[in-house]
C-alpha positions in Angstrom: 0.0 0.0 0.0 3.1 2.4 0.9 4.1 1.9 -2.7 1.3 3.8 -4.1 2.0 6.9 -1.8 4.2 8.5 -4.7 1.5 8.3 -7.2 -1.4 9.3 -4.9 0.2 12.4 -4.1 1.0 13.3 -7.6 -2.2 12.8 -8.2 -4.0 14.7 -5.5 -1.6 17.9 -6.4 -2.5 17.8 -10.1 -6.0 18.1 -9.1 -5.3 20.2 -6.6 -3.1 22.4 -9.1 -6.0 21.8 -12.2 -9.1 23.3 -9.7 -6.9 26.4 -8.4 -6.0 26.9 -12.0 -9.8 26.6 -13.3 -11.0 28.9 -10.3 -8.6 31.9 -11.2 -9.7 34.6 -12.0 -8.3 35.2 -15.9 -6.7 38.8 -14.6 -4.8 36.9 -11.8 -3.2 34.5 -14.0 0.6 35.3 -14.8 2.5 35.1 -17.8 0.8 32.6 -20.2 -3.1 32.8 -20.5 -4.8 30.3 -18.5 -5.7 27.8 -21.3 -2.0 27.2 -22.1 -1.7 26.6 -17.8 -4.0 24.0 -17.9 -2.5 22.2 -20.6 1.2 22.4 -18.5 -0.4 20.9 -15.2 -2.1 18.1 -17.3 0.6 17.4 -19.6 3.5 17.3 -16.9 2.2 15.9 -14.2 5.1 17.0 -11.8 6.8 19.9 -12.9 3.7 21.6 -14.2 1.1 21.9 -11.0 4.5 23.2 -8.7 5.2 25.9 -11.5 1.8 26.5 -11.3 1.6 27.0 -7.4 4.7 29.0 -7.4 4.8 31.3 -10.8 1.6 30.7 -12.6 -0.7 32.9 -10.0 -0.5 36.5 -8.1 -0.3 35.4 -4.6 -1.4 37.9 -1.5 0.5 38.0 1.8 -0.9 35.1 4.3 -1.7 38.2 6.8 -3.8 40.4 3.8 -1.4 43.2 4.5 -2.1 44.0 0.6 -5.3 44.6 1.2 -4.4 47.5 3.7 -3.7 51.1 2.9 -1.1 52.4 0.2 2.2 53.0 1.9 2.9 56.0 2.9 -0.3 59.0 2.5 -1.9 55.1 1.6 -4.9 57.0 3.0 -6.8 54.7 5.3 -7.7 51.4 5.2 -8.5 49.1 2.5 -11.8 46.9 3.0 -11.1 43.5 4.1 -11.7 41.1 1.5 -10.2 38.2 3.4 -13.0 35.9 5.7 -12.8 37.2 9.6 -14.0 34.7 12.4 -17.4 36.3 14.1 -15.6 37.0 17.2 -12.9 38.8 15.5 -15.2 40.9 13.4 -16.2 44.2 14.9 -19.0 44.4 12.5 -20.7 41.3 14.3 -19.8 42.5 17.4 -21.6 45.7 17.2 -24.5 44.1 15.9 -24.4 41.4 19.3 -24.2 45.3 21.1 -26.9 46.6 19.5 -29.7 44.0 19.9 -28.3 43.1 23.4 -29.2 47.1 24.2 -32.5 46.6 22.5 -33.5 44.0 24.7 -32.4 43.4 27.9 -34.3 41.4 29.5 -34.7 39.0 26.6 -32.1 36.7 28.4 -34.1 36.4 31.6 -36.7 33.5 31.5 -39.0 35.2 34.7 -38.9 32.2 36.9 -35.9 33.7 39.2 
């Protein structure tokens, strides 16, 4: 069974490589149009889904620092594009604020 390991996980990372590739955005694909980057992770079934993770797409920083501000004078904050937990988002929060001002006693069942 350990000798089909290799294969496996060739596999899974050409599929892995062929759905990231089908799911980008035309405008985020770099250097050869996205047609021709299919064909490469298909066709080589190694070499062609790693160029692909490493050359083939415009990445963003893990932390979404490019989605903040400009640099310097940047001039404020960009909008978050990235998916925030509920408890980290102060959207949600404020809303949880807002309802739990509007009814206070909401939470108390009367038989104290």
């Amino acid at each position: 069974m350990l000798r089909y390991l290799p294969f496996l996980l060739i596999i899974a990372l050409t599929i892995y490589a062929f759905i990231d590739c089908l799911n980008t955005p035309e405008e985020e694909v770099k250097s050869l149009p996205k047609g021709v980057w299919v064909m490469i992770i298909l066709l080589f079934s190694i070499v062609g889904p790693v160029v692909w993770l490493f050359a083939g797409k415009k990445r963003t920083a893990a932390g979404g620092a490019a989605g903040f501000g400009g640099g310097f004078g940047g001039g404020g904050r960009a909008r978050r594009t990235q998916w925030v937990a509920p408890d980290d988002n102060p959207e949600f929060l404020r809303s949880l604020r807002k309802d739990e001002d509007k009814d206070p006693d909401e939470g108390k069942d009367g038989q104290g």
